[in-house]
Backbone as XML, in Angstrom:
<?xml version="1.0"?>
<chain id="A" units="angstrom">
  <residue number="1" name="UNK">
    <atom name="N" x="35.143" y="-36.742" z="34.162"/>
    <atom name="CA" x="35.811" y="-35.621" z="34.786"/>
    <atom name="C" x="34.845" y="-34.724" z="35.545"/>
  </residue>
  <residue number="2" name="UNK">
    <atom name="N" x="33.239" y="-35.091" z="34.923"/>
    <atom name="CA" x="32.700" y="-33.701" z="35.769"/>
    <atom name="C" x="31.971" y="-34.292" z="37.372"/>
  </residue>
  <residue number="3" name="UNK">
    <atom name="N" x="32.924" y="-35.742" z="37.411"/>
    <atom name="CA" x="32.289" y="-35.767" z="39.355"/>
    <atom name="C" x="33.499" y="-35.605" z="40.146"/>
  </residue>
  <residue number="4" name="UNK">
    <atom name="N" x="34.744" y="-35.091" z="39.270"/>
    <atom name="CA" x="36.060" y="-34.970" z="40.514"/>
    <atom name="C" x="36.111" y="-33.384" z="40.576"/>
  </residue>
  <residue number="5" name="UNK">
    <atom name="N" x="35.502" y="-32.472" z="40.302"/>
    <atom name="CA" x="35.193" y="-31.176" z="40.769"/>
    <atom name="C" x="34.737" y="-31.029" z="41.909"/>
  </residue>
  <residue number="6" name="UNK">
    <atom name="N" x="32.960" y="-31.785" z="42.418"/>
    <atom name="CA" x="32.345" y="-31.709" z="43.024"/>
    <atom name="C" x="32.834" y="-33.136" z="43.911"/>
  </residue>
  <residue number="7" name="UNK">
    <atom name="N" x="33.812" y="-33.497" z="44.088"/>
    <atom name="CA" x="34.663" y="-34.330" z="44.973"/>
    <atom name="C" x="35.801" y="-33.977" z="45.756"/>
  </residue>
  <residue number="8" name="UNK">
    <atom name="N" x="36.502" y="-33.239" z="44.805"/>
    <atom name="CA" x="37.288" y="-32.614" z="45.640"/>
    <atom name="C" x="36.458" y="-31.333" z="46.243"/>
  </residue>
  <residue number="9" name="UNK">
    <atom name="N" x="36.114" y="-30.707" z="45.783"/>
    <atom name="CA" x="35.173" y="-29.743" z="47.106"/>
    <atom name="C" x="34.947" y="-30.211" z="48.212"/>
  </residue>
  <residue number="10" name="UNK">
    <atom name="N" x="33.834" y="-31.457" z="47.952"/>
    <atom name="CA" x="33.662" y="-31.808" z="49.189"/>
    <atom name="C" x="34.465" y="-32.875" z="49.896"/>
  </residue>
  <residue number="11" name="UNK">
    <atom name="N" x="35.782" y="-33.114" z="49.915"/>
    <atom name="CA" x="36.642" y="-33.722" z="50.268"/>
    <atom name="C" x="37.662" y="-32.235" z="51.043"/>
  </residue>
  <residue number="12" name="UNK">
    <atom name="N" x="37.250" y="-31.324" z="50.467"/>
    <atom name="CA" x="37.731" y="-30.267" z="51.261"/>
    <atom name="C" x="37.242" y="-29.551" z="52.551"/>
  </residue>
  <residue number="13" name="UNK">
    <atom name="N" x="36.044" y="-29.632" z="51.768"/>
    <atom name="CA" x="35.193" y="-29.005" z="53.093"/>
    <atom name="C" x="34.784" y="-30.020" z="53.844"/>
  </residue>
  <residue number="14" name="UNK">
    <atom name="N" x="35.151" y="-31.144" z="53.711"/>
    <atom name="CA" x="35.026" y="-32.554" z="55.050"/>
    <atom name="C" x="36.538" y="-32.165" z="55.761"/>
  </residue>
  <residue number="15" name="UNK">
    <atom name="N" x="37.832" y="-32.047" z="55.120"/>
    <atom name="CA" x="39.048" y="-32.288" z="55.822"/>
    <atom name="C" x="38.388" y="-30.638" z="56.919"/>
  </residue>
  <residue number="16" name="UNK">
    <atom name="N" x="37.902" y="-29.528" z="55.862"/>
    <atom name="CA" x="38.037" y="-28.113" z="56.459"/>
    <atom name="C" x="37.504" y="-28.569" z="58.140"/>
  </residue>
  <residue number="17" name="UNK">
    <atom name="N" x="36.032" y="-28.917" z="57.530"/>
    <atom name="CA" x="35.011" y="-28.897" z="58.901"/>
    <atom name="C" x="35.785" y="-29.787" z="59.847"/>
  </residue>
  <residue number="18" name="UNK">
    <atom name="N" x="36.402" y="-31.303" z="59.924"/>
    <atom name="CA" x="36.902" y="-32.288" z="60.632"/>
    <atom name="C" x="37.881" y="-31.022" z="61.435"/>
  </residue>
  <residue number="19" name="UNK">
    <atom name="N" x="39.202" y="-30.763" z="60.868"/>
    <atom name="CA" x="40.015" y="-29.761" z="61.279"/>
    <atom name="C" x="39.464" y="-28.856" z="62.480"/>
  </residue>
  <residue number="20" name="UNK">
    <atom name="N" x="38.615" y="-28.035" z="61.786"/>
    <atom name="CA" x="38.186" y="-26.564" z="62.876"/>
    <atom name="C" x="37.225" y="-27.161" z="63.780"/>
  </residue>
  <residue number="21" name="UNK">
    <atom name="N" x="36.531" y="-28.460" z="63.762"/>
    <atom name="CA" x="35.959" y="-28.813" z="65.104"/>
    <atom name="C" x="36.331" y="-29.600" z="65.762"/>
  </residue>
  <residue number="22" name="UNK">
    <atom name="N" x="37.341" y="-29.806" z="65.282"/>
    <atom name="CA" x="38.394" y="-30.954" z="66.129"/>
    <atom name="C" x="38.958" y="-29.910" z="67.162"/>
  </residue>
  <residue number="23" name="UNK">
    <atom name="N" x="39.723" y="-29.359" z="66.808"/>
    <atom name="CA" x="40.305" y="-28.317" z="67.775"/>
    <atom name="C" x="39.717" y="-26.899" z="67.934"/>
  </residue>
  <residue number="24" name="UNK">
    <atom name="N" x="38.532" y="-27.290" z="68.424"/>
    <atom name="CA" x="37.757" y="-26.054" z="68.842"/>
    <atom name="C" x="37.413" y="-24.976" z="68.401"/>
  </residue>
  <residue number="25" name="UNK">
    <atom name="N" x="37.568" y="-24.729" z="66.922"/>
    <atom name="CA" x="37.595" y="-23.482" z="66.084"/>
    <atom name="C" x="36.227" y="-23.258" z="65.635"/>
  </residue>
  <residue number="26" name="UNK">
    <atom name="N" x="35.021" y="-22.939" z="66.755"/>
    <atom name="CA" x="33.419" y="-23.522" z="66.087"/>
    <atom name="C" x="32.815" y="-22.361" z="65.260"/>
  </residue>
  <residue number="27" name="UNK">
    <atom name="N" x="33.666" y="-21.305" z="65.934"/>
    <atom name="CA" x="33.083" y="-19.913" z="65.280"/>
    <atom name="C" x="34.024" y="-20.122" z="63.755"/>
  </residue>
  <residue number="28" name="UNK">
    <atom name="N" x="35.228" y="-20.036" z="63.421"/>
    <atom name="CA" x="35.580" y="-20.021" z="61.828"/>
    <atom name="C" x="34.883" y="-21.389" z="61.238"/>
  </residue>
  <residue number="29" name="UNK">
    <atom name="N" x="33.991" y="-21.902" z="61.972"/>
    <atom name="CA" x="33.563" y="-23.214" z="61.310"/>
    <atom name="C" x="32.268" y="-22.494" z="60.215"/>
  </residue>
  <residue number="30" name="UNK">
    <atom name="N" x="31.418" y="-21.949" z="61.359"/>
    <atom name="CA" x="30.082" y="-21.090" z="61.364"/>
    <atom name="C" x="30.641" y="-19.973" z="60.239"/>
  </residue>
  <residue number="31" name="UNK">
    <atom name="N" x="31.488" y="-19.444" z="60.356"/>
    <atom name="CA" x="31.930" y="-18.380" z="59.149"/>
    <atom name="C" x="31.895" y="-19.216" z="57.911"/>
  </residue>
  <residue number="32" name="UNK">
    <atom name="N" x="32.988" y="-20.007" z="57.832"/>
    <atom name="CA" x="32.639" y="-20.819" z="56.620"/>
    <atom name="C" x="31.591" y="-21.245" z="56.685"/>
  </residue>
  <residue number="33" name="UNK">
    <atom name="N" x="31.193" y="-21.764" z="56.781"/>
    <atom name="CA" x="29.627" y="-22.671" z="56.907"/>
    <atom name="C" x="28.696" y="-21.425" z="56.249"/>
  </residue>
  <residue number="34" name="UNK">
    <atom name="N" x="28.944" y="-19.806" z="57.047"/>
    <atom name="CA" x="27.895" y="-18.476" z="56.237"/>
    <atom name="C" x="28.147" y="-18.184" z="55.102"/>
  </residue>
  <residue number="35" name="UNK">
    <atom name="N" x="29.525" y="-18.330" z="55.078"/>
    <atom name="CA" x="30.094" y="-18.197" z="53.671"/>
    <atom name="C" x="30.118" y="-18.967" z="52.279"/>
  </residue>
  <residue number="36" name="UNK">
    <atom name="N" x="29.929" y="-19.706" z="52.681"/>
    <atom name="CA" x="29.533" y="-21.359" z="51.889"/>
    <atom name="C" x="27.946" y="-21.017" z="51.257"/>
  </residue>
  <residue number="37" name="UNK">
    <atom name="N" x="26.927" y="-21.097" z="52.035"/>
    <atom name="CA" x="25.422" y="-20.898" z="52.234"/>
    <atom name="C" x="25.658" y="-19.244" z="51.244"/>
  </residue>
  <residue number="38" name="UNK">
    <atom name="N" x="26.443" y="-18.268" z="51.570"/>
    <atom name="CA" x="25.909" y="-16.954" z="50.532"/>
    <atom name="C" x="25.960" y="-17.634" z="49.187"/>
  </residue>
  <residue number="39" name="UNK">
    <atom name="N" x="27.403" y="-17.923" z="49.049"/>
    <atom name="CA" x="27.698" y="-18.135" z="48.078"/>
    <atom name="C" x="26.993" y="-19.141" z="46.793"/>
  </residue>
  <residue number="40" name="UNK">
    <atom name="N" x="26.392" y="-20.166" z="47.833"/>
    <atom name="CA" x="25.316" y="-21.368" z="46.997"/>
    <atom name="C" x="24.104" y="-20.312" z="46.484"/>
  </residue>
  <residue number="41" name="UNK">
    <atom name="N" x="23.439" y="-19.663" z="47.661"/>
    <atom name="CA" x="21.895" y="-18.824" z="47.384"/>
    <atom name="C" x="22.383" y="-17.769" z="46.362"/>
  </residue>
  <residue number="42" name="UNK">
    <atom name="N" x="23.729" y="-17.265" z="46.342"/>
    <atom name="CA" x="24.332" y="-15.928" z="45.205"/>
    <atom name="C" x="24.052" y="-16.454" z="43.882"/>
  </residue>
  <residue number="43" name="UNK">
    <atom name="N" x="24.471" y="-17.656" z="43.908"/>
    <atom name="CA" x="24.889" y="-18.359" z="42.322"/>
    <atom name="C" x="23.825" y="-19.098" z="42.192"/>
  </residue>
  <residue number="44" name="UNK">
    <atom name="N" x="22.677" y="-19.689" z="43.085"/>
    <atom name="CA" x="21.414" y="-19.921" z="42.578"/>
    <atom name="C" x="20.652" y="-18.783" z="42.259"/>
  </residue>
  <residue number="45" name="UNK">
    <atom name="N" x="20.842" y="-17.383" z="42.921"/>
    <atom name="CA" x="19.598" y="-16.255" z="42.603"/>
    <atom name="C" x="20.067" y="-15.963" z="41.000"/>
  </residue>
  <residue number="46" name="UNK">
    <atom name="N" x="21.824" y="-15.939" z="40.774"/>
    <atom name="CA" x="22.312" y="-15.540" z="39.207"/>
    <atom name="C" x="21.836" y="-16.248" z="38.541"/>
  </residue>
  <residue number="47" name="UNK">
    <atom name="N" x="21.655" y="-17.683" z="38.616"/>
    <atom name="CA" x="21.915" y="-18.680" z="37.696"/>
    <atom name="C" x="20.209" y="-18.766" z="37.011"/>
  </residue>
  <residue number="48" name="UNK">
    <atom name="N" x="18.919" y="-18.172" z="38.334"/>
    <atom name="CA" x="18.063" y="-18.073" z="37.338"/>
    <atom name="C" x="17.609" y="-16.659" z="36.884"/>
  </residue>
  <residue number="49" name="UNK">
    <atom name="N" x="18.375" y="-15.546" z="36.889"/>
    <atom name="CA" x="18.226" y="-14.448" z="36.441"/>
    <atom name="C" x="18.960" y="-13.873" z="35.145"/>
  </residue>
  <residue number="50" name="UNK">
    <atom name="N" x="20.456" y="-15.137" z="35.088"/>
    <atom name="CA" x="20.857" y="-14.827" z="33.641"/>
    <atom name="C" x="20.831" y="-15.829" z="32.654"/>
  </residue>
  <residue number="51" name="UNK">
    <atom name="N" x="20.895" y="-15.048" z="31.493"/>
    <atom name="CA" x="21.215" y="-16.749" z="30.701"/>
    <atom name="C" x="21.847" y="-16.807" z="29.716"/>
  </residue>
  <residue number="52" name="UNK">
    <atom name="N" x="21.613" y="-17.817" z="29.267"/>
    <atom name="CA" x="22.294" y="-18.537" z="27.931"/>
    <atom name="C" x="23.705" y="-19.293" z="28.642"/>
  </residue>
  <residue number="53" name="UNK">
    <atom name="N" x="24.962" y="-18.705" z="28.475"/>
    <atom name="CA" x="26.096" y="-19.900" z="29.124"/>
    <atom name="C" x="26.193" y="-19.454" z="30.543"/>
  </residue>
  <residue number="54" name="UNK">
    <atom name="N" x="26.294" y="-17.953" z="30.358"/>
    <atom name="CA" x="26.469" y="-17.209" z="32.018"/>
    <atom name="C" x="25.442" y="-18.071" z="33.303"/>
  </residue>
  <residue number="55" name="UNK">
    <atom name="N" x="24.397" y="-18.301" z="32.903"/>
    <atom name="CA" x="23.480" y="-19.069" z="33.534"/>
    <atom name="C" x="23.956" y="-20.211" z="34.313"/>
  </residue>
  <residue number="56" name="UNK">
    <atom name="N" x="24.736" y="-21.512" z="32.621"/>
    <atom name="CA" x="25.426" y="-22.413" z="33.234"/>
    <atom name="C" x="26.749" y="-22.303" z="34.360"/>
  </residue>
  <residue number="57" name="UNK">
    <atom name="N" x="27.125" y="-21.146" z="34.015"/>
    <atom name="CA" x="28.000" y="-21.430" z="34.811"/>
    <atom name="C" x="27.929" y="-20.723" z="36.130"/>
  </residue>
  <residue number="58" name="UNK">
    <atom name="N" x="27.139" y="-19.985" z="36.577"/>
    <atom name="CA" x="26.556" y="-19.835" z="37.991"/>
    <atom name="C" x="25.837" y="-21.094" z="38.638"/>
  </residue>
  <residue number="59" name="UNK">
    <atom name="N" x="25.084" y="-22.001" z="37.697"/>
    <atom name="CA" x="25.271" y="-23.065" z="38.009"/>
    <atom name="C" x="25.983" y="-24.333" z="38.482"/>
  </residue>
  <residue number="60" name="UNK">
    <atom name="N" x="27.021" y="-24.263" z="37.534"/>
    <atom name="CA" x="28.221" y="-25.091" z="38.206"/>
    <atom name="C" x="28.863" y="-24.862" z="39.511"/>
  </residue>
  <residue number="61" name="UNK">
    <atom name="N" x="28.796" y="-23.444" z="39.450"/>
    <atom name="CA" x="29.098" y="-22.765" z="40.935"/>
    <atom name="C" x="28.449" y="-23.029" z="42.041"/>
  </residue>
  <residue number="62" name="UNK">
    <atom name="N" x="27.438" y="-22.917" z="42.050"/>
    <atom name="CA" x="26.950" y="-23.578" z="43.265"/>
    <atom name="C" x="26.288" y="-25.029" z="43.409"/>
  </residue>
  <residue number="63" name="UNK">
    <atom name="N" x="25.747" y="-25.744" z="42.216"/>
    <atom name="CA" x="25.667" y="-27.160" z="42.231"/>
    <atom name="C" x="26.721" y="-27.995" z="42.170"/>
  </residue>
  <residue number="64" name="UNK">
    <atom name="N" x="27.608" y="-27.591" z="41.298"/>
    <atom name="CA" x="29.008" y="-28.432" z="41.484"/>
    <atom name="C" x="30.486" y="-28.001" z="42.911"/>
  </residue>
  <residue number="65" name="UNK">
    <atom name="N" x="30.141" y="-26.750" z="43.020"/>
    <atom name="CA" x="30.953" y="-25.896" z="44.039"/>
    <atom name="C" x="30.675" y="-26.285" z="45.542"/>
  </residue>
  <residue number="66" name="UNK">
    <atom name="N" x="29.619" y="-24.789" z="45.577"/>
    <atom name="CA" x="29.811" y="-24.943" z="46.993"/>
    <atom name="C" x="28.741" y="-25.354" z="47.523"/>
  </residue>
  <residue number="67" name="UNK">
    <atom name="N" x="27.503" y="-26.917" z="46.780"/>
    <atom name="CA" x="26.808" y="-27.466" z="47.480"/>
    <atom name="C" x="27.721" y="-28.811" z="48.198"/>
  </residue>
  <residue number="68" name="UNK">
    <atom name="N" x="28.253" y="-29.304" z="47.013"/>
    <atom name="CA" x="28.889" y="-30.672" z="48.043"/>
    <atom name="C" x="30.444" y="-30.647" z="49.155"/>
  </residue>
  <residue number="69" name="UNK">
    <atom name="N" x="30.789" y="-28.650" z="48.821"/>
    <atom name="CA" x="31.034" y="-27.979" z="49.601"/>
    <atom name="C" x="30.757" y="-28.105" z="51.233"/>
  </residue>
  <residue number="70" name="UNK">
    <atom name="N" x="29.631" y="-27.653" z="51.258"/>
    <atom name="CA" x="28.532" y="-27.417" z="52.223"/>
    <atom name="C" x="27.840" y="-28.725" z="52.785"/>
  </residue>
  <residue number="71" name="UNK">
    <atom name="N" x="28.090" y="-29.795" z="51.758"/>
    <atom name="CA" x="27.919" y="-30.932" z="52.566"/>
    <atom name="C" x="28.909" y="-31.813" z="53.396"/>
  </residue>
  <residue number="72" name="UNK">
    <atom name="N" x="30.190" y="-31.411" z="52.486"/>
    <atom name="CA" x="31.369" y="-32.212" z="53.257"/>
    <atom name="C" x="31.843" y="-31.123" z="54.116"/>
  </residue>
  <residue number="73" name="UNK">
    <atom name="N" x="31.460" y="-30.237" z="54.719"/>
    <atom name="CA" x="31.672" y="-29.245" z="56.422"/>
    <atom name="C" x="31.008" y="-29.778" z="56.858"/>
  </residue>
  <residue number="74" name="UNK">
    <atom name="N" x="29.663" y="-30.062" z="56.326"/>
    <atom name="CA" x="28.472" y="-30.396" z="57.301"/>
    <atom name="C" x="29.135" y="-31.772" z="58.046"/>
  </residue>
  <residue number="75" name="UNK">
    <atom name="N" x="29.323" y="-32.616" z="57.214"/>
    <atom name="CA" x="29.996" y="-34.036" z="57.602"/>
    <atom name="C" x="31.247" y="-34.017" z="58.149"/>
  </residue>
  <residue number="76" name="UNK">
    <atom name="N" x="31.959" y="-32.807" z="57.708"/>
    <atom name="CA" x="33.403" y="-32.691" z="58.412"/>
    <atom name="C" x="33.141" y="-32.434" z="60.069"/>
  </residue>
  <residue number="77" name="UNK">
    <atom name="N" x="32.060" y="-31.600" z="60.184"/>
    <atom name="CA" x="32.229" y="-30.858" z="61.821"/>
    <atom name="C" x="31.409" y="-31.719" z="62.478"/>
  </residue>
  <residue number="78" name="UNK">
    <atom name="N" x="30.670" y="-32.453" z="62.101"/>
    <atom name="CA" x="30.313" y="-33.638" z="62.748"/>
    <atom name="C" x="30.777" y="-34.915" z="63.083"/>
  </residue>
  <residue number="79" name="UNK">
    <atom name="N" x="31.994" y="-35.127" z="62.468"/>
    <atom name="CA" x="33.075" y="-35.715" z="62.996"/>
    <atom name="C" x="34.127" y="-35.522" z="63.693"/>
  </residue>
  <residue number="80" name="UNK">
    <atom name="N" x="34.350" y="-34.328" z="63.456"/>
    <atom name="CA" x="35.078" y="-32.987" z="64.398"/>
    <atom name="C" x="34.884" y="-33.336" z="65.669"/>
  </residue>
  <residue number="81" name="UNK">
    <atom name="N" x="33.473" y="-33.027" z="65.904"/>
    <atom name="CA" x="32.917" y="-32.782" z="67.429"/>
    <atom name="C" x="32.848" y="-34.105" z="67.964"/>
  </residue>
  <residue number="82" name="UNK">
    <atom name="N" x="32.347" y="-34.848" z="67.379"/>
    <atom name="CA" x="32.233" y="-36.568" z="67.807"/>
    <atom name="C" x="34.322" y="-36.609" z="68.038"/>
  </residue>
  <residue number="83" name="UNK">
    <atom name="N" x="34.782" y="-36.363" z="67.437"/>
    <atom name="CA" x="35.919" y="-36.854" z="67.995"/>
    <atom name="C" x="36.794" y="-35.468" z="68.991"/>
  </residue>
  <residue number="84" name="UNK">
    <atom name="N" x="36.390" y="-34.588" z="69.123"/>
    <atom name="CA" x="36.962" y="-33.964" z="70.422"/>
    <atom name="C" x="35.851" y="-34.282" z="71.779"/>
  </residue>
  <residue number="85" name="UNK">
    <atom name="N" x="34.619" y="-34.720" z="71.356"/>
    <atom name="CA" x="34.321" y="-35.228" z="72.695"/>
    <atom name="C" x="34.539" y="-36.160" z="73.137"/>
  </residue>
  <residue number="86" name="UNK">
    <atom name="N" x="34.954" y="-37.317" z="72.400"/>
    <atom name="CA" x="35.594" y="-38.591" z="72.792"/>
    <atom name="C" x="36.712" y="-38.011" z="73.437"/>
  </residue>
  <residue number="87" name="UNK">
    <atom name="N" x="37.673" y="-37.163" z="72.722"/>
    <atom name="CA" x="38.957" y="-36.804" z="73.783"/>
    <atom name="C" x="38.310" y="-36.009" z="74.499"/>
  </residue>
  <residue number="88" name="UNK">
    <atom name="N" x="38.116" y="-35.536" z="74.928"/>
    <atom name="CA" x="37.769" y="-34.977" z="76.388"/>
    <atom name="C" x="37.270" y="-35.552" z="77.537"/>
  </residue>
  <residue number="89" name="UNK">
    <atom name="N" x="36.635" y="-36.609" z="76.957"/>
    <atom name="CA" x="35.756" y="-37.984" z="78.304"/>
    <atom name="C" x="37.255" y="-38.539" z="78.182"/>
  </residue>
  <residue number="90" name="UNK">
    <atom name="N" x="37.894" y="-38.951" z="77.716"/>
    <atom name="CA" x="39.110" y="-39.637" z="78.136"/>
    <atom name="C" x="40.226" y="-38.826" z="79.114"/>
  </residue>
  <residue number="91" name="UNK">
    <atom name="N" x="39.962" y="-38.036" z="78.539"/>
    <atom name="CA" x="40.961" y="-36.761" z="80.446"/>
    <atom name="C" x="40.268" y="-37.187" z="81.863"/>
  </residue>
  <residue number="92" name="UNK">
    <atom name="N" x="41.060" y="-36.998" z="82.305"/>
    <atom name="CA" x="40.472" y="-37.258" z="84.128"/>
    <atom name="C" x="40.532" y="-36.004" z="84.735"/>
  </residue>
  <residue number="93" name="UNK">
    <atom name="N" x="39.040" y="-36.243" z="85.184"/>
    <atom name="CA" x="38.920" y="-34.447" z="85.892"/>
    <atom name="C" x="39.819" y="-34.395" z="87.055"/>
  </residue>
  <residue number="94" name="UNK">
    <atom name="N" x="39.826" y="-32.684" z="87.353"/>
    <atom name="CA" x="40.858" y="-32.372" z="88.054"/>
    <atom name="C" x="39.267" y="-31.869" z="89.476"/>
  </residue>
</chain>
């Protein structure tokens, strides 16, 4: 059970990123994408400043959360863009 956490995340943030760079949305891509990145460095700065369980679970937060998070945008908007530039070479200029 503990690799379908960090699967569906990043099965989310692949559909998220594919989505918003498919149809041109590059700036809410970049928001998420900043938002993603606080949130990993937030819950790594907690995770070694507190401890005992609190620790673990600022951990889970950003190792199980929003790193493979942050990898499936990364992979989402790079498929994004690879496939709105394919549609766009297929239009005939005016």
């Amino acid at each position: 059970m503990i690799y379908v956490f960090p699967a569906v995340t990043a099965l989310i943030g692949l559909a998220l990123g594919l989505v918003l760079l498919r149809y041109g949305f590059t700036t809410a891509a970049w928001v998420v994408t900043g938002l993603l990145t606080v949130l990993m460095v937030w819950g790594f700065y907690k995770s070694q400043t507190a401890q005992g369980w609190d620790a673990l679970g600022y951990v889970v937060l950003w190792l199980l959360g929003a790193a493979p998070a942050l990898v499936g945008m990364a992979a989402g908007a790079t498929f994004g863009r690879r496939m709105r530039i394919k549609a766009e070479m297929g239009k005939p200029s005016d």
